[in-house]
N, C-alpha and C positions, 0 to 999 in steps of 0.2 A: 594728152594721155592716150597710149594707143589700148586696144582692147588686145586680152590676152586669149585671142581666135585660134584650137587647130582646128584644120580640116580635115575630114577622114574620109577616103575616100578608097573604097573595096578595100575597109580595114586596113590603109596605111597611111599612119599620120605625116602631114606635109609639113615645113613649117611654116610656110605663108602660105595668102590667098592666091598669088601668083604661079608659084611651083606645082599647086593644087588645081591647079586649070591647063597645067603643061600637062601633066600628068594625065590629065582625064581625055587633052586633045590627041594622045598617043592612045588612049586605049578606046576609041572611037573606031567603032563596029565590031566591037568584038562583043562576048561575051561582060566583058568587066566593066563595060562602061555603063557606068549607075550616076544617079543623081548624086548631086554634092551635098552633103552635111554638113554642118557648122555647129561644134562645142564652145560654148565660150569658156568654159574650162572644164578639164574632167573632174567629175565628179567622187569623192571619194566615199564611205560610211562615216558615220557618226562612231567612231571606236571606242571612246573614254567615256568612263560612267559621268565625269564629274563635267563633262561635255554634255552629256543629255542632261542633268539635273540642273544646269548653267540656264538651257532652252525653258524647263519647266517652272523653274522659281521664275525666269523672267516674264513671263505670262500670266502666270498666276499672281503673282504679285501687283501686278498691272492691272487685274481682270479682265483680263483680254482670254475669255471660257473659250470662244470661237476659235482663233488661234493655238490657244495649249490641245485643244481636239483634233486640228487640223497637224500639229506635230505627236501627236498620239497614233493616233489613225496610221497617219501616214508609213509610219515605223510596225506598231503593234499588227496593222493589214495589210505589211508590204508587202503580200500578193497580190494587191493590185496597183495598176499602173495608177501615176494622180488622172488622169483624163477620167477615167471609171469611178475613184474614190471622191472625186467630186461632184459626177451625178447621183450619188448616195440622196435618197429622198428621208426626211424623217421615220417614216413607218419602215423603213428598211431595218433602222437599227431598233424600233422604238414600236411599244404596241398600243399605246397609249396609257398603261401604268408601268408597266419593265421594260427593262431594255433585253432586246431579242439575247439567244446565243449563234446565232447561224446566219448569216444573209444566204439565203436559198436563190440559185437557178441564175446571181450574175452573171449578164451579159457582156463581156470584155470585146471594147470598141475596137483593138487590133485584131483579132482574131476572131469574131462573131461567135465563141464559145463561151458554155454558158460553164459556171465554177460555183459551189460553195465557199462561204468566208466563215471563220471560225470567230467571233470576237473574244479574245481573252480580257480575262475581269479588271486588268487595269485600262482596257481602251471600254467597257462595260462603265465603268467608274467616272471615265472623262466624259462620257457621252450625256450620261446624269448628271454631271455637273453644269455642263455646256445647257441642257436642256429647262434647268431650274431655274437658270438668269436668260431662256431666252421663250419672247412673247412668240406665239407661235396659235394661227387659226386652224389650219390643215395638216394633219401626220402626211400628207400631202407635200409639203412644202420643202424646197432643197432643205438638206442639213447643213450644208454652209453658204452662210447668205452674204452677199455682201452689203456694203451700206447703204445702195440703191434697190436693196433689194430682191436684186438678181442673184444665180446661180455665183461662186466665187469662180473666177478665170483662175488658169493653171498658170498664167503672167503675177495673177494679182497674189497667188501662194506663194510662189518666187521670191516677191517684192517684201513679202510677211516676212519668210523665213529668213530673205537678206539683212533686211533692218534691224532683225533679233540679233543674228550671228556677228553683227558689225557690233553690236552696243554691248554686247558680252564677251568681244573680244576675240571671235573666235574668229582663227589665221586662216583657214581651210574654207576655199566657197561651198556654201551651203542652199541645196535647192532641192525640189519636190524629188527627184530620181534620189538625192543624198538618202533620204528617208526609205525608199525602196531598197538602197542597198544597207540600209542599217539593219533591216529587218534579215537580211539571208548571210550578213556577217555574223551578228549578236546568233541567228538559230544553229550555225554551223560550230560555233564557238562552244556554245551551251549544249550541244550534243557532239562532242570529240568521239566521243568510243561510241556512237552510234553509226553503224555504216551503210545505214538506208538514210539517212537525213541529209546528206549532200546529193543524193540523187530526187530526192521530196522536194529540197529546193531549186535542183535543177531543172525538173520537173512543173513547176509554181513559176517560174520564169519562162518555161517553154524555151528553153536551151537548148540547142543541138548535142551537148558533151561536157561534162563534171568539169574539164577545162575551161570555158568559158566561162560559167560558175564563179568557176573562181578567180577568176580574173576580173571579172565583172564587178564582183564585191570587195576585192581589195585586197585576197587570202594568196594570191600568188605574188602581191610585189609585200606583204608582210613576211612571206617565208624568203623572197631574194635576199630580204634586205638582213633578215635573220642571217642567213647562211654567210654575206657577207660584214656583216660583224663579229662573228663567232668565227672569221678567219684568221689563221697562226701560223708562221712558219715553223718547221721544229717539232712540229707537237705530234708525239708519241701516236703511230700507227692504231688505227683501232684495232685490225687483228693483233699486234704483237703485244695490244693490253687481253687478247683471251688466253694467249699462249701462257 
């Protein structure tokens, strides 16, 4: 079974690993020659409710608290990247009776800038949950542990979120960046007649341009794909229906 790899390389996808080394041996000394990337597939959002509530009955129903937090989070604080939302330490979210509303002054490992984080009350909700079924010495302590007891790797959120998506059927690969762009699809979505909220998320992304934005989240190949289904031949001019 071969693996379904593009390579991107100064933002043009190849379609092998081969063509992707051609490409990058031409563009040697110049300006464009960057290091090579590898997607194992791109990634798309979570778009359908009944797709998120798929993820969340299956965890919960499992009691897998750890996991429904780690796809909670993920979504509900997709301002941050997983590398950041997995050094989250207990007392970050947690005071040791409530759970915070603000993570203050994060640190973001790309960019060595520091960000507030808002927790809205349903990732407030999972974090209480998560915390009542879990033994815990130090507010000190990673908030996701793995079974050795260490910090959880951004490999081993992967492996979680793959093994859900496969058992619940879901066609679409599912990985920690899915959850990042679930959250600036779902905000863009839920604020349509808001016209600072596509530049708040483009902004929370550290995006160069509301283009990318939305590319990045899925909002410009939803509107191609629109514009080409809602294609007709014949069909009545839009100005000569104002006429």
């Amino acid at each position: 079974m071969t693996n379904n790899i593009v390579y991107l390389v100064s933002g043009t996808a190849a379609l092998n690993k081969e063509s992707a080394y051609k490409h990058i041996n031409s563009l040697k000394g110049t300006k464009k020659d960057r290091p090579l990337r590898a997607h194992h597939s791109a990634k798309e959002p979570i778009r359908k409710k009944e797709d998120y509530d798929a993820f969340c009955n299956y965890f919960l129903t499992r009691g897998k608290y750890r996991n429904y937090l780690l796809f909670v989070l993920g979504i509900e604080l997709g301002v941050l990247r997983s590398c950041d939302l997995l050094k989250l330490r207990i007392a970050d979210v947690f005071d040791g009776r409530n759970c915070r509303d603000v993570i203050y002054g994060v640190i973001e490992q790309k960019t060595n800038k520091r960000k507030n984080i808002y927790i809205t009350k349903k990732a407030q909700e999972a974090i209480m949950l998560y915390l009542s079924h879990r033994k815990y010495k130090s507010l000190n302590e990673p908030l996701f542990l793995s079974q050795k007891g260490n910090q959880l790797s951004t490999r081993q959120a992967r492996d979680i979120l793959n093994k859900a998506a496969k058992e619940i059927g879901i066609s679409y690969p599912v990985a920690m960046h899915t959850l990042r762009k679930t959250w600036g699809y779902h905000t863009l979505l839920n604020h349509k007649n808001d016209n600072m909220a596509l530049i708040d998320v483009m902004r929370s992304y550290k995006h160069t341009s509301p283009e990318v934005t939305l590319r990045y989240i899925g909002y410009e190949e939803d509107h191609r794909r629109a514009l080409s289904m809602d294609f007709e031949v014949g069909r009545t001019p839009y100005w000569n229906m104002l006429s």
